[in-house]
C-alpha positions as CSV (number, residue, x, y, z in Angstrom):
1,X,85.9,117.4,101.8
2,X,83.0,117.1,98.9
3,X,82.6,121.0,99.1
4,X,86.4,121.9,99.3
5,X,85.9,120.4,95.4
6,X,88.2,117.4,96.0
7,X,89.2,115.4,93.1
8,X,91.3,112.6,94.8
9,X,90.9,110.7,97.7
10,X,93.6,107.8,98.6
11,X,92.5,105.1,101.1
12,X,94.5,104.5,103.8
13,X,92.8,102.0,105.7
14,X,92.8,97.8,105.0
15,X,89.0,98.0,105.6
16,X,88.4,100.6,102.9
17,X,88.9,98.1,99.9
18,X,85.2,96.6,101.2
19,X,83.7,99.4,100.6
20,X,85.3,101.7,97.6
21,X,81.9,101.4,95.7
22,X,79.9,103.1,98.5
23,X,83.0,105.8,98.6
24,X,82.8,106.0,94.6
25,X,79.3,106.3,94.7
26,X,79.6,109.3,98.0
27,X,82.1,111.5,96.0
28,X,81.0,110.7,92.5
29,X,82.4,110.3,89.3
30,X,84.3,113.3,89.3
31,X,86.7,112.3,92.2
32,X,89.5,109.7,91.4
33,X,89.6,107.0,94.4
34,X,93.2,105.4,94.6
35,X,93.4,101.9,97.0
36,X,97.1,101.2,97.1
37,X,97.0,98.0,98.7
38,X,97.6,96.1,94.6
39,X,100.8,98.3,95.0
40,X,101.7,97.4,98.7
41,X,100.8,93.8,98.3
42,X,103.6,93.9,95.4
43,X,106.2,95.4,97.3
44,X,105.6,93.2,100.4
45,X,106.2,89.8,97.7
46,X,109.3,91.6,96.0
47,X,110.8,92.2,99.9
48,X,109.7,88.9,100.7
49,X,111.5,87.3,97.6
50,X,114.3,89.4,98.5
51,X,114.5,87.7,101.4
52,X,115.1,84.3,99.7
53,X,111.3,83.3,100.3
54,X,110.4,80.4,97.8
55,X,107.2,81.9,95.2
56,X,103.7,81.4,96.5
57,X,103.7,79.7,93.5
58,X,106.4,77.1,94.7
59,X,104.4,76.5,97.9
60,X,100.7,76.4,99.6
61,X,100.7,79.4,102.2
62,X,99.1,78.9,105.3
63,X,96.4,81.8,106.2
64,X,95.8,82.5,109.6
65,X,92.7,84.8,110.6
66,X,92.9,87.2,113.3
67,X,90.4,89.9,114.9
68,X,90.3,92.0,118.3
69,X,86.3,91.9,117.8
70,X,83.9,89.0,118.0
71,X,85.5,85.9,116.5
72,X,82.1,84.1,115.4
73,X,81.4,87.5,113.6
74,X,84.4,87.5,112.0
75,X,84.1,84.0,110.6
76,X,81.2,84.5,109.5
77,X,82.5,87.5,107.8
78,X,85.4,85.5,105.7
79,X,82.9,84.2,102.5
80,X,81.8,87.6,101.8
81,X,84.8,89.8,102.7
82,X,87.3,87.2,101.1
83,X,85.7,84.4,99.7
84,X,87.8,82.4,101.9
85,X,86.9,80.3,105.3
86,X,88.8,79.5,107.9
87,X,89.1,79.4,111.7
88,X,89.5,83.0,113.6
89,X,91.6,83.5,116.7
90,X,91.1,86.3,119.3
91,X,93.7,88.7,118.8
92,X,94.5,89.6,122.7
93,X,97.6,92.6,123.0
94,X,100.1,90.9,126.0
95,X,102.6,94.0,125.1
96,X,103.1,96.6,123.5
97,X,104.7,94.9,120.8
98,X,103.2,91.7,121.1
99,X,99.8,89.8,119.8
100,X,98.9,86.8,120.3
């Protein structure tokens, strides 16, 4: 991509975010990097007000922590990816539209 002279990439990945300073630093200043997950987050609250959900404001949300890899990894994971803690489940696929 670097020597088609790119000048924007767009990340379209929910582990990208992690690591947008190792992609700034890879493409250098002279390519824009765009993370739209600030803009999806917002649409996901105005759908879910739409939806006559009360404001995370109005309420303590509970957090639940998936992965399909190794849970202990993952939880160990949560401080420095999120700065949160939390227990992990195994995310197992019973169907094809189905995780539990």
């Amino acid at each position: 991509m670097l020597e088609k002279n790119i000048d924007t990439v767009v990340l379209g990945c929910t582990h990208y975010p992690f690591v947008i300073p190792l992609i700034e630093r890879v493409v250098g200043e002279n390519v824009r990097v765009i993370d739209p997950a600030p803009s999806v987050a917002r649409q996901a609250k105005r759908l879910l007000e739409a939806a006559g959900t009360k404001s995370l404001s109005q309420r303590r949300a509970s957090v639940r922590f998936f992965t399909s890899g190794d849970v202990e990894s993952m939880k160990s994971m949560l401080p420095v990816l999120l700065g949160e803690t939390g227990d992990v489940e195994l995310a197992v696929w019973k169907t094809d539209t189905e995780v539990f």
